[in-house]
C-alpha positions as CSV (number, residue, x, y, z in Angstrom):
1,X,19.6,6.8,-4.3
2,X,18.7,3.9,-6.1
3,X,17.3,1.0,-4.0
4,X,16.2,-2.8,-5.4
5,X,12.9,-2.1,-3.4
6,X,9.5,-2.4,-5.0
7,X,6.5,-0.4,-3.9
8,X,3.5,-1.5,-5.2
9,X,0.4,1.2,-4.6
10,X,-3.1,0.0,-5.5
11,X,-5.4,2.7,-5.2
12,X,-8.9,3.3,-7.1
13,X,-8.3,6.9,-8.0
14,X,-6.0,8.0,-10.7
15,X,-4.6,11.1,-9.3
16,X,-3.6,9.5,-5.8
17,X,-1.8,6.7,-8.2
18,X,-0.1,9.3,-10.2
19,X,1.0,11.4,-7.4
20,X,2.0,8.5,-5.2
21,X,4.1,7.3,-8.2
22,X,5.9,10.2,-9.0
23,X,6.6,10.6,-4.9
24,X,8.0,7.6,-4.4
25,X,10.3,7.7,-7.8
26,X,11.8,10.7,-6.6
27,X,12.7,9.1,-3.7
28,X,14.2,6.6,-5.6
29,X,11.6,3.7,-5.7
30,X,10.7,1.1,-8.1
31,X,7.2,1.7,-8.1
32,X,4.6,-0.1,-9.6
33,X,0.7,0.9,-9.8
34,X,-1.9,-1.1,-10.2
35,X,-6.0,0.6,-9.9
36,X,-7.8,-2.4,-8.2
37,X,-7.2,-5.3,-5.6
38,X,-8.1,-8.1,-8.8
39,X,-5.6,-6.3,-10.8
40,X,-2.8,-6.1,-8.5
41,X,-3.6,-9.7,-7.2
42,X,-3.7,-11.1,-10.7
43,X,-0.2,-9.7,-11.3
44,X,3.8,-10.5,-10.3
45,X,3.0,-7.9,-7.7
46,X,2.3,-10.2,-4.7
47,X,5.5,-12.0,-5.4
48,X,8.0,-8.9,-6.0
49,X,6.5,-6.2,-3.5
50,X,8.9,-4.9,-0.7
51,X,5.7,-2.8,0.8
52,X,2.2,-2.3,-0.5
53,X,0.5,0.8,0.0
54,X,-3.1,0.3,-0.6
55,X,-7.0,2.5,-0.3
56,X,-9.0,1.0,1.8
57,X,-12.8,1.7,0.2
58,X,-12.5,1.0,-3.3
59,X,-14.6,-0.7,-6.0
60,X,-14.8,-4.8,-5.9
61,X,-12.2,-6.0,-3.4
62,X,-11.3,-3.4,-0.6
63,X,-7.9,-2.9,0.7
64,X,-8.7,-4.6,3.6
65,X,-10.0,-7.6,1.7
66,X,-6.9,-7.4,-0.3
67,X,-4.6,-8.0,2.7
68,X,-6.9,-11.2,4.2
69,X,-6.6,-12.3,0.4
70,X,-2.8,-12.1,0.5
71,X,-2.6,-13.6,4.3
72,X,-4.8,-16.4,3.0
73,X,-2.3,-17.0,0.4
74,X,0.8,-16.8,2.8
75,X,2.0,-13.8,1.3
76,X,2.7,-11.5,4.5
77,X,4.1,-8.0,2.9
78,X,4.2,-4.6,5.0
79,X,1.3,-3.0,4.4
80,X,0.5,0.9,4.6
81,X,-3.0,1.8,4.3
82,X,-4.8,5.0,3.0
83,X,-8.0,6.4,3.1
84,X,-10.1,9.2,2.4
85,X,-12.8,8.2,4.6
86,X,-12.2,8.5,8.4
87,X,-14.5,6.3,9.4
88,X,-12.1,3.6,7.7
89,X,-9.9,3.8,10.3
90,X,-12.7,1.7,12.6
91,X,-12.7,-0.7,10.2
92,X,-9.4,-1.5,9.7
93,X,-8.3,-1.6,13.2
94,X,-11.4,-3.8,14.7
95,X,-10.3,-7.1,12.2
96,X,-7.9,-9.3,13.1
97,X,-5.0,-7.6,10.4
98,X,-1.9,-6.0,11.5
99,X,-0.9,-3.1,8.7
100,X,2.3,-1.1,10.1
101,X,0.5,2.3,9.6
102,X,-2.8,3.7,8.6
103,X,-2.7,7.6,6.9
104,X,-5.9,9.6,6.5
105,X,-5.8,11.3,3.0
106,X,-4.2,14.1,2.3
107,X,-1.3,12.5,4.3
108,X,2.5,14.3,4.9
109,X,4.6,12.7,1.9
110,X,7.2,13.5,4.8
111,X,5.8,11.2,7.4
112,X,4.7,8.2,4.3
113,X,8.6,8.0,2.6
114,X,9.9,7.9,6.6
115,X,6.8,5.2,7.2
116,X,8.4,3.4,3.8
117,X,12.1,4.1,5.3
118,X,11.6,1.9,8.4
119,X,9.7,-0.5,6.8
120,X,12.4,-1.3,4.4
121,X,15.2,-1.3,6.9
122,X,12.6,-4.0,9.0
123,X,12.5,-6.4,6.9
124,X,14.9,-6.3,4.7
């Protein structure tokens, strides 16, 4: 099922990138990874993502600074965030920023590509 979507995953840790990419390919995604916020910012990604999956603790700019960064340059993409640490949830809910879902890692690849599925259908 090929579909003109981009997903764009930014995520610190090499194995979650890799696995994340070959997920989402199988479901028949353009994917595109990127390892930090400054990388993915300093990219086309911004301007070509259908939805962003991004970590929320990583090195330099979190995932959650990523998202204000993109709001304060009116970019306003679906965003999905992950985490490894469960105190991040907290966080991410007590600012002012709306993402559509928030999985704890390991997550159901199941429940993420369904999350993805409405998404796309949303605002398409």
């Amino acid at each position: 099922m090929s579909q003109p979507f981009i997903i764009s995953v930014v995520d610190d840790d090499e194995s979650v990138r890799n696995a994340l990419d070959s997920l989402l390919r199988s479901n028949g995604y353009t994917v595109r990874v990127y390892a930090t916020a400054e990388e993915f910012l300093s990219s086309n990604g911004p301007q070509t993502t259908s939805c962003l999956i991004s970590d929320v603790q990583m090195p330099g700019l979190s995932g959650i600074q990523l998202y204000e960064e993109l709001s304060a340059r009116g970019i306003h993409l679906p965003v999905i965030f992950i985490s490894g640490y469960l105190d991040s949830l907290p966080q991410a809910s007590a600012t002012t920023l709306k993402p559509i879902a928030f999985f704890p890692k390991p997550f159901p690849c199941g429940e993420l590509i369904a999350c993805i599925e409405g998404i796309l259908v949303r605002h398409a």
